[in-house]
N, C-alpha and C positions, 0 to 999 in steps of 0.2 A: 252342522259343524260350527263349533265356537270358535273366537276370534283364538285361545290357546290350541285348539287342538288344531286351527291355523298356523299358527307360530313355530308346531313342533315340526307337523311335515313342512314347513319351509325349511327348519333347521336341517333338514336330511342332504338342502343341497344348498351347502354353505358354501362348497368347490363351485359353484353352475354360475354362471352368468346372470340365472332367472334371479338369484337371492341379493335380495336390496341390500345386501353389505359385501358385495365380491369383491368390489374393491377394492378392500381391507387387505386382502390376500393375505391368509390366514398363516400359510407358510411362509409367507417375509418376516409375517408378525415371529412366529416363532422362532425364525434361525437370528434376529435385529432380540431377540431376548437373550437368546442362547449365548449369542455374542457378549452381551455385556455384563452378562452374570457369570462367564470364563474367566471375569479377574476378580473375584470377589473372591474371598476368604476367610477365617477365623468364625467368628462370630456373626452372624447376620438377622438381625432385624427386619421381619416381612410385616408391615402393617394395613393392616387392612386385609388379611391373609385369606380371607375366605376359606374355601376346605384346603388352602397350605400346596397347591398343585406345585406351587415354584420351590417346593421342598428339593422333587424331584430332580430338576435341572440345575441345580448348584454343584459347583466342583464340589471332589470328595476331599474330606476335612473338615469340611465346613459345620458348623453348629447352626443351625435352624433355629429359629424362636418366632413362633408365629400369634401377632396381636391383631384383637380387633375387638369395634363397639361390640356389648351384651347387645342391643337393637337390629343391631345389620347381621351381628354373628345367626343367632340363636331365630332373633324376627324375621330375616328375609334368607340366609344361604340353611337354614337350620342346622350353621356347624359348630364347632368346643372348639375353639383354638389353643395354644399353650398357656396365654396371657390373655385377658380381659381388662381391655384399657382403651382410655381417650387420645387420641395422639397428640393431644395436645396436655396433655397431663403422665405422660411413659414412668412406669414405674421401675427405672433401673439406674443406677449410678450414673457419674458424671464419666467421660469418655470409656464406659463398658461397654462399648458394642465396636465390631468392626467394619460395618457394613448393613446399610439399611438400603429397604425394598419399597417404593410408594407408586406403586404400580394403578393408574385409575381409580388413586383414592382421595387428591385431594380439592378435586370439584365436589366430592361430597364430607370435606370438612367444613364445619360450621366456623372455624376461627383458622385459618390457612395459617397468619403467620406464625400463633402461637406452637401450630404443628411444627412448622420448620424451625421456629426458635427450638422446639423439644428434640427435635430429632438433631439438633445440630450439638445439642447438651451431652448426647448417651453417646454418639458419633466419633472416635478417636481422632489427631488430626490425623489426614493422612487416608483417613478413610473413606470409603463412596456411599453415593446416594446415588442409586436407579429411581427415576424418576417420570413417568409414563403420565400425559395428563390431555383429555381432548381440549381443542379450541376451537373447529365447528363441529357440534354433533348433538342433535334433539336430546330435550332433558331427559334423563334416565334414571332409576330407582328413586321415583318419587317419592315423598315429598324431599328426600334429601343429597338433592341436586343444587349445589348455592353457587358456583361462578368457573367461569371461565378466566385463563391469564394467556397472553402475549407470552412470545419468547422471550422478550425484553423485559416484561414484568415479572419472570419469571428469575431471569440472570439477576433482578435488581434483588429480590426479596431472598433470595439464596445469599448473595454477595452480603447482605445488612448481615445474616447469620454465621458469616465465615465458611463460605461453601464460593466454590469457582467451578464453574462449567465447562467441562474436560471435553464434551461432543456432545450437540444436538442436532434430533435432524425431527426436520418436518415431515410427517409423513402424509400423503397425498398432494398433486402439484392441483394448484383452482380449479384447472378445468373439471380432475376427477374431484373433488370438497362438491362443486356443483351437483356432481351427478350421482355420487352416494345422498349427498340431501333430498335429490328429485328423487330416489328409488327410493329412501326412505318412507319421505310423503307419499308417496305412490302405496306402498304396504299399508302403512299404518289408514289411509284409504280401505283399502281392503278388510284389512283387520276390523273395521269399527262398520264395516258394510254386513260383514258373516255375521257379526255381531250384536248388530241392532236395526240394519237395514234389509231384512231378506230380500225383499219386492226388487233389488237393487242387485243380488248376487250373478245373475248374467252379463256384470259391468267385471266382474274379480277377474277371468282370463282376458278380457284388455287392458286391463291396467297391468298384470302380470306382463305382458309382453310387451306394455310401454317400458316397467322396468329393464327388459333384457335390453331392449332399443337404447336406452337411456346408457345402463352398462357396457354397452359396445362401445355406445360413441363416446363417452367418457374415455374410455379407455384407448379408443382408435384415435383422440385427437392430443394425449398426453404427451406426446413428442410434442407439442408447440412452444415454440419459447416462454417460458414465463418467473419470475419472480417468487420466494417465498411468503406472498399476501395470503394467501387464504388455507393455508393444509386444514386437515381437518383432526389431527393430533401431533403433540410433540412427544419424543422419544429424549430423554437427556442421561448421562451420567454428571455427576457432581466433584470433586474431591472437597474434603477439607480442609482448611487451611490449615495451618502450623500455628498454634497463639503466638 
């Protein structure tokens, strides 16, 4: 068994305690989208739109337009989206859009602010930005994975563009950011043992059940007091300003 054919039966139990991302809970993640994509309208801008799934969950009315790189689109989701474009370069008029989507895309832009300066250009005022972006979590879609940003760097570099942060929320409190990273490291262990260490694969169901261990207790001790230091993504809506 290879480290993918690994990856896929893990995928089966993405609800289970055993899956080194339960954390996430998959269903918060959905209904904390659903939410914020019920006030959106007219025209909406999804970049980085991969096979366009947030088509679906948009109120009715809405006009869809889904962009993303030729490399990400076609090289790694192998999907056609509406538009084939740089987000830092959008090819549509000045405030023609009424609502845009940057859903875990702009850790993997190469020039972040030039993206927000673009998206704040196409943007009407008045308009939103969904804005989904992790702050602890292992680099992902290599090689183009380039940064992580603070909530504050985030409020700073929206506010330079005429954008004001309507609500954000951190999602996971330290104790669980800790324990999705242990169960992280814990798999990707796993994954690179199926897959280049056989002599070693009688180690995969202990480390499997350190994960579950690790998932309880994260989650058994999240009632503790604590601060927003460490979540391991933020969730924002934006508005425009008014010029």
């Amino acid at each position: 068994m290879k480290g993918g054919r690994l990856r896929f039966l893990v995928a089966r139990f993405r609800n289970w305690p055993i899956h080194p991302q339960w954390l996430l809970n998959t269903e918060r993640e959905k209904r904390d989208l659903s939410q914020a994509l019920s006030g959106f309208a007219g025209t909406v801008l999804d970049i980085g739109c991969a096979d366009g799934r947030l088509a679906r969950m948009l109120p009715p009315g809405c006009r869809y337009i889904g962009v993303d790189y030729p490399d990400t689109a076609v090289g790694m989701y192998r999907t056609r989206p509406a538009v084939f474009a740089d987000a830092g370069r959008l090819p549509f008029a000045d405030a023609s859009v009424d609502c845009a989507i940057l859903k875990d895309v702009l850790e993997h832009v190469r020039r972040p602010e030039a993206a927000l300066a673009e998206i704040a250009r196409v943007v009407r005022p008045g308009g939103k930005l969904l804005l989904w972006i992790p702050f602890l979590y292992p680099i992902h879609d290599a090689p183009h994975d380039y940064q992580r940003f603070t909530e504050h760097g985030l409020a700073t570099y929206l506010a330079s563009d005429g954008f004001e942060v309507d609500r954000i929320k951190p999602v996971l409190r330290g104790v669980e950011t800790a324990g999705l990273m242990a169960s992280l490291a814990l798999a990707d262990a796993c994954e690179q043992i199926v897959a280049r260490k056989p002599l070693l694969v009688p180690m995969v169901p202990v480390l499997a059940t350190l994960v579950l261990i690790v998932n309880l207790a994260a989650r058994g001790f999240a009632w503790l007091p604590a601060t927003n230091f460490m979540p391991a993504f933020y969730r924002l809506v934006a508005v425009r300003r008014n010029a």
